[in-house]
C-alpha positions in Angstrom: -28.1 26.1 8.9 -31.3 24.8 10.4 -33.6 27.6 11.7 -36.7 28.3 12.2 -39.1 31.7 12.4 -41.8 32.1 14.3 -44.7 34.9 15.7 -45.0 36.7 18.6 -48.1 38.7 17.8 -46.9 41.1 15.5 -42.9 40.2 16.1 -41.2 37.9 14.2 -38.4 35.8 15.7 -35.8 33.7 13.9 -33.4 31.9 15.2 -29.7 32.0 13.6 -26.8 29.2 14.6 -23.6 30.9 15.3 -22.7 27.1 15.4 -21.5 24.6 17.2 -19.9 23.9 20.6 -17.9 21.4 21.6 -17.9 20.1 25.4 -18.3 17.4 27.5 -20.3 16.1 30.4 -17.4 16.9 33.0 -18.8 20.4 32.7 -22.2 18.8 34.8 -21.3 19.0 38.5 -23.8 17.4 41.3 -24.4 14.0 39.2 -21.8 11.0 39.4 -20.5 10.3 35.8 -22.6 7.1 35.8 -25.9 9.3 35.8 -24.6 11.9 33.6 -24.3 9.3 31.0 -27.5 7.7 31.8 -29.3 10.8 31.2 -27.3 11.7 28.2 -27.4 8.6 26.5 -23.7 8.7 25.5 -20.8 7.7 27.2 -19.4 10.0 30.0 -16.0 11.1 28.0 -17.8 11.6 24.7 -17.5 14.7 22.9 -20.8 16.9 23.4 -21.7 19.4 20.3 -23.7 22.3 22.0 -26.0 24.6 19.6 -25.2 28.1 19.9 -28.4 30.1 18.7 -29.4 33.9 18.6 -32.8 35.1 18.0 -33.3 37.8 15.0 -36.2 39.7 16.2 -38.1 42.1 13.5 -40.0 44.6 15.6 -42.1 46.8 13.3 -39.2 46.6 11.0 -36.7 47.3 13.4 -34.1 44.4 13.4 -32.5 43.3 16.8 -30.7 40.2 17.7 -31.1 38.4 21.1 -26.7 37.6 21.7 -24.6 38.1 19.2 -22.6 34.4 18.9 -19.2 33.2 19.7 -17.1 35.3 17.4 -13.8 33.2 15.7 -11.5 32.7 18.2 -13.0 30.0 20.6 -13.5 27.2 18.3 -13.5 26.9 14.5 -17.0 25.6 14.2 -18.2 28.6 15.7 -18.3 32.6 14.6 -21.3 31.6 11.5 -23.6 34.3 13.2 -22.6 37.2 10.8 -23.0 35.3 7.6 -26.1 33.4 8.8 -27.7 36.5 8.5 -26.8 37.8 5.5 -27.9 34.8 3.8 -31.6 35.5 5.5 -31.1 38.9 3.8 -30.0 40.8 7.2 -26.7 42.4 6.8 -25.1 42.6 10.3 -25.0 46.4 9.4 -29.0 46.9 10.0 -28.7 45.4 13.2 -30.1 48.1 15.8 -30.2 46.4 18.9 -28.5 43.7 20.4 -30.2 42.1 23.8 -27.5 40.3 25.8 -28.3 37.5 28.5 -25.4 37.8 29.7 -21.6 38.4 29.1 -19.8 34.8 29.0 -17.8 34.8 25.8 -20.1 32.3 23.6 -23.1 34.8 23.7 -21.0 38.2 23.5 -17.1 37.3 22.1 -19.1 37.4 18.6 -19.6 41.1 19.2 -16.0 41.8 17.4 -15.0 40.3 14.2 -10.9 39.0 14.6 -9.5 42.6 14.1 -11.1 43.8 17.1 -13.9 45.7 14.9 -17.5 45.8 15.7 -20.1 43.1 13.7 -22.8 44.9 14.5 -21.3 49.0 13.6 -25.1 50.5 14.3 -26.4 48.4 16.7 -26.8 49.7 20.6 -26.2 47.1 22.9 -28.7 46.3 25.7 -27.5 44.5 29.1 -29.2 44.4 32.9 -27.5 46.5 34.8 -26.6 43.8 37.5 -24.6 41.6 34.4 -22.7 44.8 33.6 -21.7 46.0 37.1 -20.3 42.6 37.5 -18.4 42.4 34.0 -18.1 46.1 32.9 -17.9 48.3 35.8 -15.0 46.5 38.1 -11.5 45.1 38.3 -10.9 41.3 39.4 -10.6 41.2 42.9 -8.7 38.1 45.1 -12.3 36.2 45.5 -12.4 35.8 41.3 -11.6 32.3 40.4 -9.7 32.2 37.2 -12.7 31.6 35.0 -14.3 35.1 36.5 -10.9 36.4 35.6 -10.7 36.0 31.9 -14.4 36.7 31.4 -13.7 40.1 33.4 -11.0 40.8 30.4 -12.6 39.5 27.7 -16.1 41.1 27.9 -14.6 44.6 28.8 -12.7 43.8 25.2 -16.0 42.9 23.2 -17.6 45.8 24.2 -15.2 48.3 23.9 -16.3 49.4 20.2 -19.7 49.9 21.1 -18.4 52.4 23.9 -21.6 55.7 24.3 -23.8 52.8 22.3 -24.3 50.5 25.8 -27.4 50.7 27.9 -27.6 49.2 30.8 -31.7 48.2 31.9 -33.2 47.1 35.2 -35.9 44.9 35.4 -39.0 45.7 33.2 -39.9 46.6 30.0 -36.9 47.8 28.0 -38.4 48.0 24.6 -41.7 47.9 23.7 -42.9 44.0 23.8 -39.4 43.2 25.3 -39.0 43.0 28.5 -35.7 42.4 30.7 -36.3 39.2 33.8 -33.3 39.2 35.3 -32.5 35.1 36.6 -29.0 35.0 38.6 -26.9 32.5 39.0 -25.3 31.6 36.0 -23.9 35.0 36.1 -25.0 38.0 38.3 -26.8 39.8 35.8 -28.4 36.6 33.6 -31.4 37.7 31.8 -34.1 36.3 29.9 -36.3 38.0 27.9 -39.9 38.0 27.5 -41.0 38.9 23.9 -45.1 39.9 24.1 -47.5 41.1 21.8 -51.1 41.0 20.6 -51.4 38.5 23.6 -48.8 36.2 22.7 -45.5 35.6 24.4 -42.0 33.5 24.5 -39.3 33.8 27.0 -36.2 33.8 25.4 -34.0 32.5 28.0 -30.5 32.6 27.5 -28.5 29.5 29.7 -30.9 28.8 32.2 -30.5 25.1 30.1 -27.3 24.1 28.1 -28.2 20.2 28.2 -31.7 19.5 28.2 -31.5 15.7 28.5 -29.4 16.3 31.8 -31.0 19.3 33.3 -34.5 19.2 32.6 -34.9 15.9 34.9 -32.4 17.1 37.2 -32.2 21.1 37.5 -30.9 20.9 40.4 -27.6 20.3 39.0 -24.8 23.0 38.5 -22.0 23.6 35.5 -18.5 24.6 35.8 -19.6 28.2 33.9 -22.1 28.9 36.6 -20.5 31.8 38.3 -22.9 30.7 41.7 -23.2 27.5 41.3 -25.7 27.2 44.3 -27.5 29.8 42.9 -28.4 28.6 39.2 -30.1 25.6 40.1 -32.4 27.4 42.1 -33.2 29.9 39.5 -33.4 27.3 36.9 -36.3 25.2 39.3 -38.0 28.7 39.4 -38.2 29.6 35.6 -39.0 25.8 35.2 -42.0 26.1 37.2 -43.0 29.4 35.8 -43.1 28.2 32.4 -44.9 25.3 32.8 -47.9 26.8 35.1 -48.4 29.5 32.9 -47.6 27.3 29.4 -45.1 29.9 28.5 -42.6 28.8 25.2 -39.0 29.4 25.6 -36.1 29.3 23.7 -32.6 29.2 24.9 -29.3 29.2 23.5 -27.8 25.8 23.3 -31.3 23.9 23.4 -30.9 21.5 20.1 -31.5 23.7 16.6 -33.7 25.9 16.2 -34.0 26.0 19.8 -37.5 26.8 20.7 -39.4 24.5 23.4 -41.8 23.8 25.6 -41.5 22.6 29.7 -44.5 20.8 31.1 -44.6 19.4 34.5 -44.1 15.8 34.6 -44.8 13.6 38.0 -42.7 15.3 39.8 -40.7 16.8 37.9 -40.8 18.5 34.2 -40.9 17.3 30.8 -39.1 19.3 27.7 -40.9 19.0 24.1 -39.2 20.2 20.9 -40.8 23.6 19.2 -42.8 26.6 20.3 
């Protein structure tokens, strides 16, 4: 398990590898297969292995976890969240919180080991209120694509144990230090979350990336997962520039283990750099 801990002012963050995903660049739409590969350096049908990475945060000894992983039932490399923290010495039973970026099934399916029983038994779970009236709080309706469908089923499912425990947040400060940016476009609701204290800060951004080598030159791309695909790329050109004018660090889920990086502007476009 590679990870890595680092300080936000007085908050520690760690992050923890559920795993590891496996995709391909047909999920990239926007670019021809020629440039996919290009910026990729692989070929265009070879097998992608995405990170999957939650951030342990220790508040003033209060332990909360930014997603909660993949759970065991979408691929067999994934569902390690759980033991990955009890071999830091954090059972998944001190848990408190649990900050969601959103509801797709490789952040929040790991919510519910494979009996259907919480991971997390004390733990409230946080989510913008725009993610959970799009997931939680409605039935499929005929303008869902099938995608929309499943997720609809799945993260009413994954949530169901922590039923009176849910909080649903606008934007702003939702915790002390922690505050909930909502970025749509991936999903409705997307949120990153800006950790701060003592003066320090790191936006811990959920999927505004998923490739970096692909979408960091060219944000304006799209993914099949993106539930407005016209939106994300706009959002993700926004947080890129935010970032980089204001030198903010950022972690993410699927950037490469331990997931924490840097953007900086480059000619006209950004750079990515490797650590906080």
């Amino acid at each position: 398990m590679r990870q890595a801990t680092i300080k936000v002012g007085a908050i520690t963050v760690t992050s923890v590898s559920d795993g590891i995903l496996k995709t391909g660049l047909d999920v990239i739409l926007g670019l021809s297969s020629e440039e996919c590969a290009q910026l990729a350096g692989c070929a265009y049908d070879a097998a992608i292995w995405l990170p999957v990475n939650s951030f342990l945060l220790d508040v003033g000894g209060h332990k909360m976890l930014i997603d909660a992983g993949s759970g065991t039932k979408m691929q067999p490399t994934l569902g390690k969240l759980p033991d990955n923290l009890r071999a830091l010495g954090v059972p998944p039973e001190s848990i408190e919180t649990i900050l969601l970026t959103h509801l797709h099934s490789d952040h929040a399916n790991g919510l519910i080991d494979a009996e259907g029983k919480p991971n997390f038994p004390n733990a409230e779970l946080i989510v913008h209120e725009q993610e959970s009236r799009f997931w939680l709080e409605r039935d499929a309706n005929d303008g869902d694509g099938e995608r929309v469908r499943r997720t609809l089923i799945v993260s009413k499912q994954v949530t169901s144990p922590y039923r009176g425990r849910i909080r649903t947040v606008p934007d702003g400060e939702a915790l002390p230090g922690i505050t909930a940016v909502l970025q749509p476009g991936h999903t409705p609701g997307h949120t990153c979350w800006l950790i701060q204290s003592a003066g320090d800060r790191l936006l811990i951004w959920g999927d505004i990336v998923h490739l970096p080598s692909v979408q960091v030159p060219r944000p304006d791309s799209s993914l099949v997962y993106d539930v407005d695909p016209v939106l994300a790329p706009k959002t993700r050109a926004q947080v890129f520039e935010w970032v980089a004018r204001e030198r903010l660090p950022v972690a993410g889920a699927h950037m490469p283990a331990p997931g924490f990086a840097t953007i900086t502007r480059k000619d006209a476009g950004y750079a990515y750099a490797a650590g906080p």
